[in-house]
N, C-alpha and C positions, 0 to 999 in steps of 0.2 A: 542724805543717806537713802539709800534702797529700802522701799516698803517691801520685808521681809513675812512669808505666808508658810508656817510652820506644819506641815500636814505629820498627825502623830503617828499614820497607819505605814509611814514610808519610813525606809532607811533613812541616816542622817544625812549620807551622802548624797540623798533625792531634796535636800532644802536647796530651792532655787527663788530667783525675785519674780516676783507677782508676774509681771508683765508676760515674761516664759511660762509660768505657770497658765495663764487666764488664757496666753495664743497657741500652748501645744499638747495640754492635756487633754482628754476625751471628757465632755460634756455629755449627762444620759440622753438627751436629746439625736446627740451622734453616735452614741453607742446604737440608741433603736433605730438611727436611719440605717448603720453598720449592716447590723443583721436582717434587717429586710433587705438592702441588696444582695448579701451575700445569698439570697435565696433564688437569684436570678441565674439566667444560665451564664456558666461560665467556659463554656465550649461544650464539645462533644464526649460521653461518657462511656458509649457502648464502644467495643470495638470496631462495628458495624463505621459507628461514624467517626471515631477515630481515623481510622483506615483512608476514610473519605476524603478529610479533612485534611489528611497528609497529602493528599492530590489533588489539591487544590492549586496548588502554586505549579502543576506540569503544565505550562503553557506549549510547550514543543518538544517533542519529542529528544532533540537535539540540545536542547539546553536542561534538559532534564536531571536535577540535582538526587533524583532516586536512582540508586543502584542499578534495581532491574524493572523495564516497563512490563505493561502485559503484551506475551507472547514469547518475550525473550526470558531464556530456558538458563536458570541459575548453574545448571548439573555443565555446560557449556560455554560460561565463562570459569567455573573450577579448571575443566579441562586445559586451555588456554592458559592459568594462573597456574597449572603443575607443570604445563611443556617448560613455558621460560621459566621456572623453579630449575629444574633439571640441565635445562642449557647454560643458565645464569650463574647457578651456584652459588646463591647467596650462602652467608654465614653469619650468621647474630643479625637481631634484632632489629639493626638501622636498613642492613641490606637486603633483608625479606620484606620490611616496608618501602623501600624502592621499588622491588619488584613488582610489588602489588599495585604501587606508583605506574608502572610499567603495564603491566595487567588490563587497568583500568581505562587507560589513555589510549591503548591497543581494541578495547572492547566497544569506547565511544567511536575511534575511529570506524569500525565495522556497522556501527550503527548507523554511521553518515550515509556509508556508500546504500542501506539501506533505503535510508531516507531519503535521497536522493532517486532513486531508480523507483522507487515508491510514488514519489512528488510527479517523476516522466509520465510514469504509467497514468497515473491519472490523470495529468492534463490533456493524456492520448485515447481517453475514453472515447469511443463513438456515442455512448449513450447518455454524455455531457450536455446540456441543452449549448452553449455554446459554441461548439463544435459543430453541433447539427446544423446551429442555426450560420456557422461556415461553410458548410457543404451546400444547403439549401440556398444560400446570396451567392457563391459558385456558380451554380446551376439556373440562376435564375426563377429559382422557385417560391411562387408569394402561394398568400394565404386563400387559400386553405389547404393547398396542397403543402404536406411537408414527406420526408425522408424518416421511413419507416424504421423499425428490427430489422424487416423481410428483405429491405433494398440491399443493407449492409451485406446480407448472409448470402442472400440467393444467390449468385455467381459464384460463390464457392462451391452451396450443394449442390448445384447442377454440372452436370459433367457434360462434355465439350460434344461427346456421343451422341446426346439428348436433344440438344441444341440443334444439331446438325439434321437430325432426323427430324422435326419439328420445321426445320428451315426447310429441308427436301420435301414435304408434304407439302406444306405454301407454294413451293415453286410444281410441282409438278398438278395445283389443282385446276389452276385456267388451263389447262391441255385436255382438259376431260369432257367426255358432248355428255351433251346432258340427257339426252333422247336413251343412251347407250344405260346411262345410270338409272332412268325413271324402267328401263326394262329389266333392271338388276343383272347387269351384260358381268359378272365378273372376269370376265376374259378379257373384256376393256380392260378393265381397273388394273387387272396385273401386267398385260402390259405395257399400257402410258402412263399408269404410277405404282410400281414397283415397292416403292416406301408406303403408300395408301395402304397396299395390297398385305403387305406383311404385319402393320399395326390391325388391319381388319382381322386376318388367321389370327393373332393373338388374343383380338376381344373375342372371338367366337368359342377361342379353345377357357376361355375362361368362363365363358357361358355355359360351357359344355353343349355346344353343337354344334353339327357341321356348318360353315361358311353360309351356304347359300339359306338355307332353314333361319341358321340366324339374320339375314340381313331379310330374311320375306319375313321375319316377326319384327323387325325394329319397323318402328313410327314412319312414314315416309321411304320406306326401301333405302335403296344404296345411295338415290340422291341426294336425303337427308342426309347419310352418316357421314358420306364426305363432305359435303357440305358443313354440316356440326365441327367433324375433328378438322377440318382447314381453318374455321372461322377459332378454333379453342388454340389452332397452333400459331395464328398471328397473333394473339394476344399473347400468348407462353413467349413468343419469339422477341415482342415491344417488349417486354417486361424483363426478359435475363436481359437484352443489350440495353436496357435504361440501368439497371443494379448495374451492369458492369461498369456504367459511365459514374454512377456514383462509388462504387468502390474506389475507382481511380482517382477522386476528388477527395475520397476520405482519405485513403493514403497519402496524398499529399498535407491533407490536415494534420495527420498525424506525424505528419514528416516535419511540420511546422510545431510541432510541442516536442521534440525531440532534444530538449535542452531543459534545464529547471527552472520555474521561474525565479525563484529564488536564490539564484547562484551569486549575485555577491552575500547574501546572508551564508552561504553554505562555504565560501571561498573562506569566509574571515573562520568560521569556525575550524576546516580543514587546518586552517594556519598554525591557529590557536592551538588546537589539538599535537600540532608538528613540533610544535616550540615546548608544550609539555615533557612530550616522549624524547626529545633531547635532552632537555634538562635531566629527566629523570636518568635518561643511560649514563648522562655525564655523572651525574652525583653517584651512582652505583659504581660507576668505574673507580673515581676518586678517591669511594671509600674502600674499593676492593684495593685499591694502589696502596692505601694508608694502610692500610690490616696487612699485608705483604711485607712493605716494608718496616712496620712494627715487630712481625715476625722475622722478618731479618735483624732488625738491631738487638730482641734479644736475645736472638741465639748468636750474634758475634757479641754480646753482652756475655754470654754463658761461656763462651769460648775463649775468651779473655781472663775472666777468672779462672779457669781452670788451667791455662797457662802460667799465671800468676802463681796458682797455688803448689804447682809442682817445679 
């Protein structure tokens, strides 16, 4: 027979054999180990970290099991979820959860193309260390030399006017005697360099004085100053045609990330995504098919007895 353990403080229904009793009742021992754990944390309590802790599991943006991420504007998937309301026409309960079915699978899809174009952009950064460090093994360029901001930009902001004028001072400074310029001859200067002559009226007029006053107060007379702006235009001149050779180099980098890297991961979801928004129009239809024809059979149901009855 069972060694029977009569407890008086329990219902009758609670007499069980020792053995149950001794392995599943709480002993004070694990009552106090009980309530000291229960004082441990048991997640997040503030909304602060609640909040957090729900986005903990957003590994990508794409597989994201939250409604809406940050940036994506709720007031804008409503809109989206009242057009196909209105074109759909659902009617009860089954068929507006379809739509919404419909809504949703339409809202991730726009989210891919996001993240996609999103994914391009960035692989297309120029200020990617990566990418630099493509243009710079391009070009041949070790260390310490590397591929600035300035490289990228410069042949943009400078305009082809600038350049050209900058080239035309270069070219027209070994034609100048030098005797003509140590006497401050400006009659030389305008005319065997013409481009010289017109950047000098323009530093004078911003000096505010006349031409010749200004070139007998600069440093060295007029042989310095051409001298100076010749020697500042062949460097301006290296310097746009080396950015233009890297711009052309980065272009082509970026010509080379102009795909995602991750496009069979974005291919399966695309898919995934296709096969939902099917299913879901087919199930809508089915059920709009059923409801129709349900309305049909009862009103020839109705029309039938009323036939009958007269």
């Amino acid at each position: 027979m069972l060694d029977i353990e009569i407890h008086h403080d329990l219902p009758a229904q609670s007499i069980a054999p020792a053995e149950y009793v001794s392995r599943d009742m709480t002993t004070p021992k694990k009552t106090l180990a009980n309530q000291q754990n229960s004082g441990k944390s048991t997640g997040p309590k503030t909304p602060q970290g609640k909040a957090k802790a729900s986005s903990n599991a957003t590994k990508h943006g794409l597989l994201s099991t939250r409604m809406f991420l940050d940036g994506e504007s709720p007031e804008e998937f409503h809109l989206l979820l009242d057009g196909l309301q209105m074109s759909l026409r659902p009617a009860g309960s089954l068929e507006l959860v379809l739509v919404e079915r419909i809504a949703v699978t339409l809202w991730r899809q726009r989210r891919l193309v996001r993240a996609e174009t999103a994914a391009i952009e960035l692989g297309r950064r120029l200020d990617a260390i990566t990418n630099r460090q493509q243009i710079e093994s391009a070009l041949g360029m070790t260390y310490p030399n590397k591929v600035s901001d300035d490289d990228l930009t410069l042949s943009q902001e400078v305009s082809n006017e600038y350049l050209s004028s900058c080239s035309n001072m270069v070219g027209e400074f070994p034609h100048l005697d030098r005797q003509a310029l140590s006497a401050n001859d400006l009659g030389h200067l305008e005319q065997t360099a013409p481009t010289l002559y017109q950047a000098l009226l323009c530093e004078a007029e911003d000096a505010g004085a006349p031409p010749l006053k200004f070139i007998q107060a600069y440093k060295g007379g007029l042989l310095a100053w051409t001298d100076e702006v010749a020697s500042g235009c062949r460097v301006e001149v290296a310097t746009i045609r080396r950015a233009a050779v890297i711009a052309e180099v980065a272009a082509l980098v970026q010509s080379s990330h102009s795909a995602p890297i991750q496009q069979e991961l974005i291919s399966k979801y695309q898919t995934a995504l296709d096969n939902e928004l099917y299913r879901a129009i087919r199930a809508l239809r089915e059920a709009q098919e059923w409801r129709l024809k349900t309305l049909d059979d009862s009103a020839a149901a109705v029309a039938q007895q009323s036939a009958l009855g007269t």
